[in-house]
C-alpha positions as CSV (number, residue, x, y, z in Angstrom):
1,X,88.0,78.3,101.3
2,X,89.9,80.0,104.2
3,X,92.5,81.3,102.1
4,X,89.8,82.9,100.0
5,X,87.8,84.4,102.8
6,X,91.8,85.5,103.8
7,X,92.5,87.4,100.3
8,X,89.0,89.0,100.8
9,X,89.4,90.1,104.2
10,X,93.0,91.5,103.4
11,X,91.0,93.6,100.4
12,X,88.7,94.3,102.4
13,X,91.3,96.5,105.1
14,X,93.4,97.7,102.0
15,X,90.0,99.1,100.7
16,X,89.8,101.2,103.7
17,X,93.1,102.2,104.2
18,X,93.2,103.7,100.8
19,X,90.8,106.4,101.3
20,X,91.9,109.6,100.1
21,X,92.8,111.9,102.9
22,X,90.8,114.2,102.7
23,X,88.0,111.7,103.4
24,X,89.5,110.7,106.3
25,X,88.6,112.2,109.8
26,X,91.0,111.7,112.8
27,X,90.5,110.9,115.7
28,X,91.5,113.4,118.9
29,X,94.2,111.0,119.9
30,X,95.4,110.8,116.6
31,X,95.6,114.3,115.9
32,X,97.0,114.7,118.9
33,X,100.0,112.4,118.0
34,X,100.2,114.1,114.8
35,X,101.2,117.6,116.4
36,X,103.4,115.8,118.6
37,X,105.1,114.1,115.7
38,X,105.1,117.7,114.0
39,X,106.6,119.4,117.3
40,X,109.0,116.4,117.3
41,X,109.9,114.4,114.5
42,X,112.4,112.3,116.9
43,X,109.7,111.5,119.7
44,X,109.8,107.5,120.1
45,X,106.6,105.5,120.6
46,X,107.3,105.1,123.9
47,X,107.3,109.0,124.5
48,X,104.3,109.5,122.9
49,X,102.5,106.7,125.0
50,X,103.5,108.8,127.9
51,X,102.6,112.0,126.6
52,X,98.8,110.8,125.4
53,X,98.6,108.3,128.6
54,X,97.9,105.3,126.5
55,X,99.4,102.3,126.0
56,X,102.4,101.8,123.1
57,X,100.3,99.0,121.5
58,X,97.6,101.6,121.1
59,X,100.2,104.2,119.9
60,X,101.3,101.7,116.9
61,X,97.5,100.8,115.8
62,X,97.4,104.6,115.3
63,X,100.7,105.1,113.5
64,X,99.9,102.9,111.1
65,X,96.8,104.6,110.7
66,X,98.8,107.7,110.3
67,X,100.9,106.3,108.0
68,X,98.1,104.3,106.2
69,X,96.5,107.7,105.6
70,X,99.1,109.4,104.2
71,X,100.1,111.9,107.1
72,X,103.3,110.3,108.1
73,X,106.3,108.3,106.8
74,X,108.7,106.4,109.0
75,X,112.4,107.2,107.9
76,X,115.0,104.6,109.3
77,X,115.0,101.8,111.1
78,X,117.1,102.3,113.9
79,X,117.5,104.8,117.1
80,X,118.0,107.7,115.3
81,X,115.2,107.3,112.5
82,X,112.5,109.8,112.8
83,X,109.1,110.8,111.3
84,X,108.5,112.6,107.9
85,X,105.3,114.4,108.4
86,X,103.8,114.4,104.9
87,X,100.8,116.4,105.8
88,X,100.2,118.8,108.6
89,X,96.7,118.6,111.1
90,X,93.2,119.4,108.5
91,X,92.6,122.1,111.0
């Protein structure tokens, strides 16, 4: 039974994720992040905590929205990896 309520849940946030983008609104911080990703395709998570004054846990919740929305991809894996912006700001 857990494993089944699991396999739903996991459908359940994949559902969600998968909107298209243009039904998708962002949020002020997370536009925000997207113009500094777009200013700066190098800027670390680290920097961007600084920039919007939050913490980096909070910046990766909304990367991965970011990138779960289609806006930005993630190229590399090490130091000098940066951010592919797929889609510029809706505004």
């Amino acid at each position: 039974m857990s494993n089944e309520f699991e396999r739903i849940k996991r459908e359940i946030v994949v559902t969600e994720r998968s909107k298209p983008i243009d039904t998708v609104q962002l949020i002020d911080v997370e536009s925000d992040m997207l113009n500094l990703i777009i200013q700066n395709n190098y800027i670390s998570r680290r920097e961007l905590a600084e920039k919007l004054e939050i913490a980096q846990f909070t910046v990766q919740v909304y990367l991965k929205n970011l990138e779960d929305y289609g806006y930005i991809k993630r190229q590399g894996k090490t130091k000098g990896s940066h951010w592919i912006v797929l889609v510029s700001g809706k505004e």
